[in-house]
Biotite code that builds the C-alpha atoms (Angstrom):
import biotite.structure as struc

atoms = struc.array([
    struc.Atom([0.000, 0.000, 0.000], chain_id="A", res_id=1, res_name="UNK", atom_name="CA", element="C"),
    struc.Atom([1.575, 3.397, -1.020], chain_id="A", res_id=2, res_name="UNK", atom_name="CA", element="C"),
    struc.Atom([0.911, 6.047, 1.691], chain_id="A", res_id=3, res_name="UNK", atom_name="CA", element="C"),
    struc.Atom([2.448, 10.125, 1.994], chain_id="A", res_id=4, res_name="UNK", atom_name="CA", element="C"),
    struc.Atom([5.055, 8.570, 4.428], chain_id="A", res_id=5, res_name="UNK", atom_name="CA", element="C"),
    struc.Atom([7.729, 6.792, 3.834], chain_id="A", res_id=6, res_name="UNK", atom_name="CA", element="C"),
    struc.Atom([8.854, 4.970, 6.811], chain_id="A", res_id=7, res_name="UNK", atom_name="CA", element="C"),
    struc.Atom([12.468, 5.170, 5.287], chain_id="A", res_id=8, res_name="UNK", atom_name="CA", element="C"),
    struc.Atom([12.222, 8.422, 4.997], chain_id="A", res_id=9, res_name="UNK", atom_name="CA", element="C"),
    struc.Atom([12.643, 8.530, 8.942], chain_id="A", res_id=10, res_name="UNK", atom_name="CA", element="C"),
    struc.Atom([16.502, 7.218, 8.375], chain_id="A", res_id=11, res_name="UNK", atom_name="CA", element="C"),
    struc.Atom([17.142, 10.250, 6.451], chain_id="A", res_id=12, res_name="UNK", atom_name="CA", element="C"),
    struc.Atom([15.634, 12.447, 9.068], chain_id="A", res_id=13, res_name="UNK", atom_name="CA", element="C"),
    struc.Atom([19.815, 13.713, 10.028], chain_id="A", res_id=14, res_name="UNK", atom_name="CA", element="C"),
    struc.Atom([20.343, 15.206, 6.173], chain_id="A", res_id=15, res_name="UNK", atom_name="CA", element="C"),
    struc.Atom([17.477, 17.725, 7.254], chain_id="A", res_id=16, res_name="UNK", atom_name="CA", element="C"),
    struc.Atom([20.735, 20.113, 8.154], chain_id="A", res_id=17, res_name="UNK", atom_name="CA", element="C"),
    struc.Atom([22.792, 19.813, 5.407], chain_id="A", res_id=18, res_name="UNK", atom_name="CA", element="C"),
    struc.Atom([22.084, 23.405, 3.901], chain_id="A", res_id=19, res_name="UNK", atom_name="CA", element="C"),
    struc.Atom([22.198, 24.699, 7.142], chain_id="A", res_id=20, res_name="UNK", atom_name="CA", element="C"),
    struc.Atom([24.265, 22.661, 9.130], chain_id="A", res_id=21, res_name="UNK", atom_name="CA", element="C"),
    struc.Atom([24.854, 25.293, 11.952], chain_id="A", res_id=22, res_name="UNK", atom_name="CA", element="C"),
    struc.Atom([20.734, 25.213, 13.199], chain_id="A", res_id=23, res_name="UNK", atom_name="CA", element="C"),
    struc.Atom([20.729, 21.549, 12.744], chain_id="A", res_id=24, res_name="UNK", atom_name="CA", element="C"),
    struc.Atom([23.297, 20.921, 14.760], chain_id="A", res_id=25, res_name="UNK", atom_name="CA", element="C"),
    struc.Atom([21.993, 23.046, 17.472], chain_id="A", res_id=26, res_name="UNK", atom_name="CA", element="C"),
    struc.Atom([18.431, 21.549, 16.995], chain_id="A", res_id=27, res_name="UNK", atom_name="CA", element="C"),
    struc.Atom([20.244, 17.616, 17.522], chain_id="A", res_id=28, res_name="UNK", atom_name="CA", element="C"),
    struc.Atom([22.328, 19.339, 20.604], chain_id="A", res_id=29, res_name="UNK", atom_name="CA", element="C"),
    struc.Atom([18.890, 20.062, 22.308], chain_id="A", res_id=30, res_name="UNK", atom_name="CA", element="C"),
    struc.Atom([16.810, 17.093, 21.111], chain_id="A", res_id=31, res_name="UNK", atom_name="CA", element="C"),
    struc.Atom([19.950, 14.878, 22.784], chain_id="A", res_id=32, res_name="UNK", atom_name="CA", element="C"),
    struc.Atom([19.925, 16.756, 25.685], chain_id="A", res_id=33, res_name="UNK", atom_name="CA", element="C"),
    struc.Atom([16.216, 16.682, 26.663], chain_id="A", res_id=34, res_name="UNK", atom_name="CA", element="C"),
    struc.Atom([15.998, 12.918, 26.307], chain_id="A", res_id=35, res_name="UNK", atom_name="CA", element="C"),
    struc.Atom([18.997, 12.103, 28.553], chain_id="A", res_id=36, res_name="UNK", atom_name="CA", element="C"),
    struc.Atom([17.711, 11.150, 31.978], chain_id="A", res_id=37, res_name="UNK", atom_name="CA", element="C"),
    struc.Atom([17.085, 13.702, 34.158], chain_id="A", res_id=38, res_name="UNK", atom_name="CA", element="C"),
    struc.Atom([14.458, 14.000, 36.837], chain_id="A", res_id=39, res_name="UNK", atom_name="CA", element="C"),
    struc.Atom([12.669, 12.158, 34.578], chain_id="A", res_id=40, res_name="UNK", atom_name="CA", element="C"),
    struc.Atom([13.776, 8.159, 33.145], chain_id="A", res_id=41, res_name="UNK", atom_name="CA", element="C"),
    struc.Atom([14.822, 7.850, 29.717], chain_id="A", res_id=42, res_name="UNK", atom_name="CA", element="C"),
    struc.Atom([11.800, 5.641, 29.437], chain_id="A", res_id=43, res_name="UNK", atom_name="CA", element="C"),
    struc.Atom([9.124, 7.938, 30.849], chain_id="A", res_id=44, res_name="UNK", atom_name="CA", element="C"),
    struc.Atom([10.221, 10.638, 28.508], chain_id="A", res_id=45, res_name="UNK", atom_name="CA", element="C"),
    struc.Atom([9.767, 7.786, 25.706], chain_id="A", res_id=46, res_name="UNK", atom_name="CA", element="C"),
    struc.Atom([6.696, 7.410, 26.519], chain_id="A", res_id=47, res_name="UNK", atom_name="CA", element="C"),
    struc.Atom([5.526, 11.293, 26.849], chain_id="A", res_id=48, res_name="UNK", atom_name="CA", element="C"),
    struc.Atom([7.292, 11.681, 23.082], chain_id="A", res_id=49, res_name="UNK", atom_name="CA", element="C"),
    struc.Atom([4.341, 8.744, 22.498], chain_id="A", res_id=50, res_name="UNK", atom_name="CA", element="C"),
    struc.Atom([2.003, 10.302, 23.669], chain_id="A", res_id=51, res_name="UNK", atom_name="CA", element="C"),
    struc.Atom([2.986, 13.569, 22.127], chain_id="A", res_id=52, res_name="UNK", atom_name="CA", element="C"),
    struc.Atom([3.605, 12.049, 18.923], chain_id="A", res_id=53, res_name="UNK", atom_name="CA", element="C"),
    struc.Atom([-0.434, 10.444, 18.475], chain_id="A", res_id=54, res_name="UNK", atom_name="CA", element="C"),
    struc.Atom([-1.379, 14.371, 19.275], chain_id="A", res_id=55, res_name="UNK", atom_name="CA", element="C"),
    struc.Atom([0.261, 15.807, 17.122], chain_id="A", res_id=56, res_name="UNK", atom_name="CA", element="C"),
    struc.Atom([-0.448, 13.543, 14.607], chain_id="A", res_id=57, res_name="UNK", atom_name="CA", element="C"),
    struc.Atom([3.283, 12.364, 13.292], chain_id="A", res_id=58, res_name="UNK", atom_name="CA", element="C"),
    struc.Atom([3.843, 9.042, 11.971], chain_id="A", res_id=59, res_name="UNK", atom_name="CA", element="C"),
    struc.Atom([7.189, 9.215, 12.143], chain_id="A", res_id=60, res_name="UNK", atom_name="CA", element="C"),
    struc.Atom([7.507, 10.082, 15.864], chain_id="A", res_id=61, res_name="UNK", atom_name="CA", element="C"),
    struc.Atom([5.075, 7.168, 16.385], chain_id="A", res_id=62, res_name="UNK", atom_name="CA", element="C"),
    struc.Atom([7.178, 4.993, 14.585], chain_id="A", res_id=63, res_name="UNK", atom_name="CA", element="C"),
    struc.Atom([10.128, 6.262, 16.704], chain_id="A", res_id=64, res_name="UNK", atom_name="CA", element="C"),
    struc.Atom([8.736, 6.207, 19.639], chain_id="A", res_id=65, res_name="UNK", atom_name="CA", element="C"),
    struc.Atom([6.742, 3.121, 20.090], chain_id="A", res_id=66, res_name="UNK", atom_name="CA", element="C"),
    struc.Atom([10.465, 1.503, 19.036], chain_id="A", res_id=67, res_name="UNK", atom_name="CA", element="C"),
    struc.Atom([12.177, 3.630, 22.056], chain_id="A", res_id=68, res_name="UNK", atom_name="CA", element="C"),
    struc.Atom([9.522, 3.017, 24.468], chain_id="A", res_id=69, res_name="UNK", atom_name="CA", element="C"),
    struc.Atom([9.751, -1.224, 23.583], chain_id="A", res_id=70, res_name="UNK", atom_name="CA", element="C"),
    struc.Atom([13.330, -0.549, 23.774], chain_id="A", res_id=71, res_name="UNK", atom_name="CA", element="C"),
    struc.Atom([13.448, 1.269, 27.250], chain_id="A", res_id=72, res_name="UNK", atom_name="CA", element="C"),
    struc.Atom([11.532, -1.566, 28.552], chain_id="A", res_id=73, res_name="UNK", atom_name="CA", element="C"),
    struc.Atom([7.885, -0.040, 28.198], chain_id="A", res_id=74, res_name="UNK", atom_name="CA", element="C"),
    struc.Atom([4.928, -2.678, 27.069], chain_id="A", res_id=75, res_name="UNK", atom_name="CA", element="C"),
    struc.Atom([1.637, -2.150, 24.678], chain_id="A", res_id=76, res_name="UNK", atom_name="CA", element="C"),
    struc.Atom([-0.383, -1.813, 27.835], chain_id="A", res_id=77, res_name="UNK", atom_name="CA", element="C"),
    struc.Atom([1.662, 1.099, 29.095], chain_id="A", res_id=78, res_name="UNK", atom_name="CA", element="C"),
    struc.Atom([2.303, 2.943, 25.995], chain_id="A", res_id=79, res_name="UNK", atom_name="CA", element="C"),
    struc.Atom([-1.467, 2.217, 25.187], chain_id="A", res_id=80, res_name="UNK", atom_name="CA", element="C"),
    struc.Atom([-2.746, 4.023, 28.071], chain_id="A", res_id=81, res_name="UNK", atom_name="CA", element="C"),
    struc.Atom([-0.266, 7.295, 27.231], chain_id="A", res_id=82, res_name="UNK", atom_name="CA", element="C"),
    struc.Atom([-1.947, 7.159, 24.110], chain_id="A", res_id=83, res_name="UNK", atom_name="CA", element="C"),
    struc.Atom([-4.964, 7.418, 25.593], chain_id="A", res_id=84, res_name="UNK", atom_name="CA", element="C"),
    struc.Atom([-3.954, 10.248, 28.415], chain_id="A", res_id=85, res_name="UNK", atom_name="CA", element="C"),
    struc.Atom([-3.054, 12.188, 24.848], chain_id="A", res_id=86, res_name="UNK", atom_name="CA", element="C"),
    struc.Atom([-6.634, 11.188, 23.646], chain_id="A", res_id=87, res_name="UNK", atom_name="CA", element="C"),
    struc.Atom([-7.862, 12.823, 26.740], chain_id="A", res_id=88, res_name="UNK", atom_name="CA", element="C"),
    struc.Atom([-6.247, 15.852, 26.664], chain_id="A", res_id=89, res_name="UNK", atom_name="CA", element="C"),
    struc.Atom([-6.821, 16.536, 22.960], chain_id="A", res_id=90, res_name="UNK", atom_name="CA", element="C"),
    struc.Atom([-10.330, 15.573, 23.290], chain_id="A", res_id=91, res_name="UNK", atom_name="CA", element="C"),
    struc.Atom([-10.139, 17.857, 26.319], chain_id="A", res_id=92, res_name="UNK", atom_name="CA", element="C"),
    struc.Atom([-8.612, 20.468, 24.426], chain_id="A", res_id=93, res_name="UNK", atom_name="CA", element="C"),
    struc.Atom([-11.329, 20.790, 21.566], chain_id="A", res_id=94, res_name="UNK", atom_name="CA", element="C"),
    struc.Atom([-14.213, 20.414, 23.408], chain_id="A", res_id=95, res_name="UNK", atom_name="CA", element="C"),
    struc.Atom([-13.031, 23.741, 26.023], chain_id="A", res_id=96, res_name="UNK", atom_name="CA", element="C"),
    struc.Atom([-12.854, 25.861, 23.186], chain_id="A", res_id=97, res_name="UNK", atom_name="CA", element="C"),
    struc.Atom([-17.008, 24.999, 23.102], chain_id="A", res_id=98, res_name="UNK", atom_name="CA", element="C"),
    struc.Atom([-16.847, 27.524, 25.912], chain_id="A", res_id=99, res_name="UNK", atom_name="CA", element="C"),
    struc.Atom([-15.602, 30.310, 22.688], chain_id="A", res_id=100, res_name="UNK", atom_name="CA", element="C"),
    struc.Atom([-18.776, 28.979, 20.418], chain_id="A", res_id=101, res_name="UNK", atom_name="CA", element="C"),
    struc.Atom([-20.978, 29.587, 23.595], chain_id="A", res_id=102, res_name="UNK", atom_name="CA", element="C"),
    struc.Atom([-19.874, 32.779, 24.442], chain_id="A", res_id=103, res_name="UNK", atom_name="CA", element="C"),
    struc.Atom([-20.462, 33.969, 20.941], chain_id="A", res_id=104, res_name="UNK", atom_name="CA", element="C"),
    struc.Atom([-23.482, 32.717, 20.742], chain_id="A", res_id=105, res_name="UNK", atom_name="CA", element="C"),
    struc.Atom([-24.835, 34.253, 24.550], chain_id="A", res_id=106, res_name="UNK", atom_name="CA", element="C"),
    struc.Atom([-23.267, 37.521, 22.702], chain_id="A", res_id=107, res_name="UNK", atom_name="CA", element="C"),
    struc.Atom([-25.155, 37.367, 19.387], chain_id="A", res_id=108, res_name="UNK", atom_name="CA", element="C"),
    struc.Atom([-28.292, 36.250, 20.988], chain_id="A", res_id=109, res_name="UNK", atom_name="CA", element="C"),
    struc.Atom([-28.472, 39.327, 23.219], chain_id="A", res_id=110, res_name="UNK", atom_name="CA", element="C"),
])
């Protein structure tokens, strides 16, 4: 089946600097540094950048990350249930800004 994305295409993913080598270095610099542990595991951060990833809507971060978070020791049922905290807060997210549409609507209706 022929999709947009192109799971290889994730590989290449490091040439995304070569014009400008300078911000792409500086960009891999930080992305290192925020995934080392810190006061968070290596793993939970895994599994936020999962959770992240299904909100945002990237299927190369999903493809990433569900192979970090197997590989930091995570299992389906865990990652599953970040997905779903992401569900939540998206969900969450949309249906607040109903609150905007209401208010608009007590405003016209006066």
């Amino acid at each position: 089946m022929n999709t947009y994305y192109d799971p290889n295409d994730l590989a290449k993913f490091g040439k995304i600097g070569e014009e400008v080598p300078e911000l792409s270095r500086k960009f891999f610099e930080y992305y290192e540094a925020v995934f080392k542990e810190g006061e968070l595991t290596e793993r939970e951060k895994a599994l936020i950048a999962l959770a992240v990833a299904h909100a945002v809507q990237c299927p190369y971060c999903i493809d990433a990350y569900t192979h970090a978070c197997l590989e930091k020791g995570s299992n389906k049922a865990e990652m599953t249930e970040a997905v779903h905290v992401a569900c939540a807060i998206r969900g969450g997210a949309s249906l607040v800004h109903g609150v905007q549409m209401r208010n608009i609507c007590e405003k016209i209706s006066m």
